[in-house]
Each structure stands twice: as C-alpha cells, then as structure tokens.
N, C-alpha and C positions, 0 to 999 in steps of 0.2 A: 153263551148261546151257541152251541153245538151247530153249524151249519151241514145241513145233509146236503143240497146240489143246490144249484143255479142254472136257472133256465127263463131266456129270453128279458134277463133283467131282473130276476123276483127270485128273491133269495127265499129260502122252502129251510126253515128251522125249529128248533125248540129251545125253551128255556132249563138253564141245568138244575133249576130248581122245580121242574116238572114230572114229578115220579105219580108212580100209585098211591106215595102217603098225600096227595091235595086230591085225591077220590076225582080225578080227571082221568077218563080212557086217553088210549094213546092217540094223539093227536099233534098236528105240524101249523105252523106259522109261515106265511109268508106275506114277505115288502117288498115293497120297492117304493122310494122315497115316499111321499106322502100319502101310500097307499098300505091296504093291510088287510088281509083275512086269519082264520082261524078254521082248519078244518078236523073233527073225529075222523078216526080211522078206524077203528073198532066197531063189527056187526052194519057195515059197511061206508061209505064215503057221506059226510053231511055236512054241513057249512052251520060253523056253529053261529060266526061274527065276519061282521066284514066293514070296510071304512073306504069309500074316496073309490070304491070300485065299480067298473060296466058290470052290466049283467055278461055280453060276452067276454068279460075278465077273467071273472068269477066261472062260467062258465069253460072256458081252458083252461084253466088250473086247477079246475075239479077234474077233469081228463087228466092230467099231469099227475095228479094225487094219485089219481085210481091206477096211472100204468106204474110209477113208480111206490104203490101202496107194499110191496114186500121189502123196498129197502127200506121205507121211511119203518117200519114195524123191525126189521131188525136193527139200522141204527139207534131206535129209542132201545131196544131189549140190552142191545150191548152196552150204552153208555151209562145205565141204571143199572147194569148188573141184573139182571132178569131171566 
C-alpha cells in the first residue's frame, strides 16, 4: 500500500494492486483509525465511499485531494508504470 502523504493524521494512499487492469480510474484512499474514504481523481474530484466520517471530514480532504490532485496522479502514473 503505496503511501503518497499524510496530512493532519489521515494517511492519503493506494493499494499495489490498483491499476487500469480492475477498470478503476485513478483514485486515493485515505484513514485514519476507524475512519475511511475513497476518492476518484479522474475528470474531476468525487467521493466514491466513505466510513465513520463528518461531513466537514469529508469535506477537507476533498480540498486536500484537489490541491494535492497532480501529485496523487503522478505517484499512481509512476508506481504502475504509466
């Protein structure tokens, strides 16, 4: 599980088994303990899935995605060979 950053507690990753061949756009995970989302990044910012989260949770780390949306898009490019 490839971790891209951490920020304010909530670890922002992907799993290594997450390419183009499971027909999944690029997209980032992020926890923190009993908490969990699930964001596309692809054709803009979207919340696919989310668990045990506020709406203002959710809501800041959709901002987070979107500033950091060029690096989570090239560490998925680089670690898939893309």
């Amino acid at each position: 599980m490839p971790t891209i950053f951490r920020h304010n507690g909530f670890r922002y990753f992907f799993f290594a088994n997450e390419n183009r061949s499971s027909n999944e756009p690029i997209h980032v995970h992020v926890e923190k303990a009993e908490k969990a989302a699930k964001f596309w990044i692809e054709n803009g910012i979207v919340l696919a899935e989310s668990y045990n989260m506020s709406t203002k949770e959710l809501a800041d780390i959709e901002e987070i995605v979107r500033e950091n949306e060029d690096v989570i898009i090239i560490r998925w490019k680089e670690f898939f060979g893309e």
